[in-house]
N, C-alpha and C positions, 0 to 999 in steps of 0.2 A: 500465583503469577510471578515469573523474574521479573526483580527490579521493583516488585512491588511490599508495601507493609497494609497491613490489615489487622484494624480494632476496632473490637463490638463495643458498644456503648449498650445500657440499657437507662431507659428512660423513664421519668414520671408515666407512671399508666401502663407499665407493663413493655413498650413500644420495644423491638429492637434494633439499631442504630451498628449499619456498619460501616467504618470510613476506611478507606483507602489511600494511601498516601503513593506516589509515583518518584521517591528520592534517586532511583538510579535510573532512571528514564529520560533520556534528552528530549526536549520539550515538555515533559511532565511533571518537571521538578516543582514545580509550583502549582499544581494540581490536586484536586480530591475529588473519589468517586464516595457517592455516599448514597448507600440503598437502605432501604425504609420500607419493608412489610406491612404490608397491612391497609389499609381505607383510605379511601380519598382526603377525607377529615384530617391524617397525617400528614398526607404528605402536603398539606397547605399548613398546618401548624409548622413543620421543618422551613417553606420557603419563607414564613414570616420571617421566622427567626434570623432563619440565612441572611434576608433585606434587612433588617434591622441591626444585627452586627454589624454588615458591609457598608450599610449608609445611613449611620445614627445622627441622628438631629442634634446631638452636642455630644461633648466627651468629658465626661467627670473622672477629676482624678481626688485619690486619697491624700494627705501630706507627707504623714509620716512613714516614712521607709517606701515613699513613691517618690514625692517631689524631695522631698527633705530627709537626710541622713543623717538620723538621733540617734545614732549610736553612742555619741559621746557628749551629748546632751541629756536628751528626757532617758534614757536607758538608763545612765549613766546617775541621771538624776535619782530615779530609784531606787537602783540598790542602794546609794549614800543614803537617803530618807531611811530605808529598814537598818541600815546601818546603825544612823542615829537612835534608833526604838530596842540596839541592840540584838538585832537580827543581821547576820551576815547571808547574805543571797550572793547567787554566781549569773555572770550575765546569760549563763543557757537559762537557769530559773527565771531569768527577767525575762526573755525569751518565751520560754512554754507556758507561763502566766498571759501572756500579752496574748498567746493564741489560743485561748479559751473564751469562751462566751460572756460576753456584757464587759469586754477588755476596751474600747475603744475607750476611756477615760483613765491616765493616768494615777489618779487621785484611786481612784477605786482599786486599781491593780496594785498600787504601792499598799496601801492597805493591806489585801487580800494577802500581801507575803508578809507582815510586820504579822499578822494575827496566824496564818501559818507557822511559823516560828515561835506559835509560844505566847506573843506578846499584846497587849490589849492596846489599840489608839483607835480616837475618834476618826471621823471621816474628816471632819472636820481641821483636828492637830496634824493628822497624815496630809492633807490638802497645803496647808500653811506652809510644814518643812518641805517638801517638795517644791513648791515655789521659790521657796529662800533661796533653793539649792540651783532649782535650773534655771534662775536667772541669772547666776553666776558663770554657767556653762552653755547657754543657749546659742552665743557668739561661734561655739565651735560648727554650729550645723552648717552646710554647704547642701545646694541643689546638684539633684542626682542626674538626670538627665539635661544634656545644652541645652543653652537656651535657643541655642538654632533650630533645634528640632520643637521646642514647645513652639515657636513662631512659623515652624512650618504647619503645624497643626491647626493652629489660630485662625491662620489663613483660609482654613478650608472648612473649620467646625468651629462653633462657639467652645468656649472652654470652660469649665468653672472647677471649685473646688467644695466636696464635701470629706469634713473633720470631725473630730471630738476635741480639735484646740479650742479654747475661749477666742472668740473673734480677734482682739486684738492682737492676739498674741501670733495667731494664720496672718493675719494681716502684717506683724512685723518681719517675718522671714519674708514673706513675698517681694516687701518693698525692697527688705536687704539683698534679696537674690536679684533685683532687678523685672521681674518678671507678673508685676502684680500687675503692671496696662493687658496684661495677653489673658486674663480671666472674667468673666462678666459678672462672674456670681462666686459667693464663701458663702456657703453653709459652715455654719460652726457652730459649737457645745451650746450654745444657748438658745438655735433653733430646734432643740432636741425637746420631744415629749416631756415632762415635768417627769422624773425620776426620784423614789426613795434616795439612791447609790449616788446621786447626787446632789450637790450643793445649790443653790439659784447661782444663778451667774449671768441677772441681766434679765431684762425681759423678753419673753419668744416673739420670734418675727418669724413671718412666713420670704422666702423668697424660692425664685425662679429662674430658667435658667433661657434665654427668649433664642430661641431656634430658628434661625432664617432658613428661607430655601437652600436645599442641597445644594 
């Protein structure tokens, strides 16, 4: 169809998923056709979903490289930590480490490159120098999107925040961004399942994130 774009999805269970997009179409620029083969059972699985994306009960965001730009912070902090253990790393290495699996912990990631290079440190000595360092550099972090728009949000969704920072530490950017009244709820590193890869840091508390009507 002119004016049209078309892509297949395929889905858990074999499903297949075609969406259509209407970009050069005046009135359908903001439009999707999306057809769905197959059983009635589908096609009520797809409009959950649809309801659910379109009007979720709160909106969880991540901190790092969402709300907060640690590039020249915890990034930063890293590679100086392998640095120190005599490992040089490039910040794409800090990069493609960070997107590998069981990354959401700093301490664990810094690690994982001091011991790829060669060199032996506890989780523990790698934890310590990484702190020294990004306490030193933390001041440079800045929030990535206005705070006009997280208040637009606020307004309409509950908000919270899940992290692998140590609560405190989520907790001290928020205040410093200004933006820590617009959250209900931090989830952070210490309400995490008890982990080998990581250190105690606190004891586990459960929280929630309390959804008012739409």
């Amino acid at each position: 169809m002119r004016g049209s774009r078309t892509v297949p999805h395929q889905c858990p269970g074999g499903a297949r998923v075609v969406v259509r997009s209407f970009p050069d179409r005046p009135g359908l620029t903001s439009a999707l056709r999306i057809t769905l083969p197959g059983s009635a059972s589908e096609f009520e699985r797809l409009v959950a979903a649809l309801e659910t994306a379109l009007a979720p009960e709160a909106l969880l965001f991540d901190l790092d490289g969402v709300l907060a730009d640690v590039q020249h912070s915890q990034r930063a902090a890293i590679a100086a930590t392998a640095q120190s253990f005599g490992v040089a790393v490039t910040s794409a290495q800090v990069a493609a480490a960070i997107r590998t699996g069981d990354a959401a912990n700093d301490w664990v990631v810094t690690r994982r490159l001091i011991e790829a290079g060669g060199r032996r440190a506890s989780l523990e000595d790698a934890s310590e120098r990484f702190q020294s360092l990004y306490m030193n550099l933390r001041e440079r972090e800045v929030l990535i999107p206005s705070t006009s728009l997280l208040e637009r949000l606020a307004a309409r969704r509950p908000l919270a925040i899940v992290t692998g920072r140590p609560r405190v530490e989520a907790q001290w950017f928020l205040e410093r961004a200004g933006v820590a009244r617009l959250f209900s709820t931090v989830v952070a590193m210490e309400d995490a399942p008890p982990s080998p890869t990581r250190p105690p840091c606190g004891s586990r508390s459960s929280a929630s994130v309390s959804a008012g009507p739409g």
